[in-house]
C-alpha positions as CSV (number, residue, x, y, z in Angstrom):
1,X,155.0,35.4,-31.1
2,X,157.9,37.1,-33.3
3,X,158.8,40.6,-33.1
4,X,158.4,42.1,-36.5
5,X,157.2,44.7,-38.3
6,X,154.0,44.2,-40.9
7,X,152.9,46.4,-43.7
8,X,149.3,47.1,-45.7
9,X,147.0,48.4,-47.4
10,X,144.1,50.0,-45.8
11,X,140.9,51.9,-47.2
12,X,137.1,52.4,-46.6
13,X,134.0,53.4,-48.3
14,X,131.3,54.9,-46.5
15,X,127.7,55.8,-48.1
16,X,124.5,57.6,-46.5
17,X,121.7,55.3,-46.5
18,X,119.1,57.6,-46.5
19,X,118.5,61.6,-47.6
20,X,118.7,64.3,-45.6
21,X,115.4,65.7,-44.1
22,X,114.5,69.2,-45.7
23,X,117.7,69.2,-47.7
24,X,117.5,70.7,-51.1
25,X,118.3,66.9,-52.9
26,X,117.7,63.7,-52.2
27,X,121.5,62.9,-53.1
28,X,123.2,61.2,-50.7
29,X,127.0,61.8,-49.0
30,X,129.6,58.8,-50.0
31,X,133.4,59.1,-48.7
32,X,135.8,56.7,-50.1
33,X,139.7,56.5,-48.8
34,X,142.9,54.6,-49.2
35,X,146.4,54.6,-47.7
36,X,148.6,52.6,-45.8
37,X,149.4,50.8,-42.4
38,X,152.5,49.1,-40.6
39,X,152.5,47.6,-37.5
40,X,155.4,46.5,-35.0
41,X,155.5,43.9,-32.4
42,X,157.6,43.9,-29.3
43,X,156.2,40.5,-28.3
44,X,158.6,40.6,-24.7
45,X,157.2,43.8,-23.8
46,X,153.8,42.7,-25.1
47,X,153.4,45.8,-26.6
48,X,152.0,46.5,-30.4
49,X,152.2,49.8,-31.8
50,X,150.4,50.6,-35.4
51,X,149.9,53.7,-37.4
52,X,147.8,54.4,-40.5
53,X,147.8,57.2,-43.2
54,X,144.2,57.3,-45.4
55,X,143.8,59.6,-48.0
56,X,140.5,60.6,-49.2
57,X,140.3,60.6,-53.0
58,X,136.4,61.3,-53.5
59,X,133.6,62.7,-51.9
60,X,130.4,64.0,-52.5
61,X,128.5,65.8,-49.3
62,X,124.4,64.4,-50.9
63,X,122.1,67.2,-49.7
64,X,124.6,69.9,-49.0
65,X,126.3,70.5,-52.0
66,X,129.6,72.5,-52.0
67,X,130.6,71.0,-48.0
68,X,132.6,68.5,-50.0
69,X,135.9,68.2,-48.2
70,X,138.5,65.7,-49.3
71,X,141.4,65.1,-46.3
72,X,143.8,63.1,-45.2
73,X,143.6,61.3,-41.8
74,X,146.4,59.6,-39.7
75,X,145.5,57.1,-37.1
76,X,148.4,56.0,-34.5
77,X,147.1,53.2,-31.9
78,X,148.9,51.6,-28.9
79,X,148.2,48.3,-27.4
80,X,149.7,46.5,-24.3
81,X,148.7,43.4,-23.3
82,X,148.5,42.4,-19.8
């Protein structure tokens, strides 16, 4: 193990499966996001921290039309192994 930094891309899609119950449609809510990641290794102090950035470029809230919210979420995360 190296220390070092690593970079990418990141993204996810996300669909309903099935309708809401008593909702006015039968569309269903989809969410789809991209954005980036990097990642940095101390492997002496066996410690990995990684952040993430996604920005949501389309969404469509199925039954309840008009809650559509497009956002941007960041995601830190800490490991340490043991």
């Amino acid at each position: 193990m190296n220390n070092g930094l690593e970079l990418g891309l990141v993204g996810y899609n996300a669909w309903q499966l099935e309708a809401d119950e008593e909702a006015p449609t039968t569309d269903k809510a989809e969410r789809h996001a991209i954005g980036a990641e990097a990642g940095y290794l101390w492997a002496t102090a066996g410690v990995i921290l990684k952040g993430a950035y996604y920005h949501e470029y389309d969404t469509q809230a199925g039954g309840l039309k008009g809650l559509e919210s497009d956002g941007n979420t960041l995601r830190l995360q800490l490991t340490k192994f043991f």
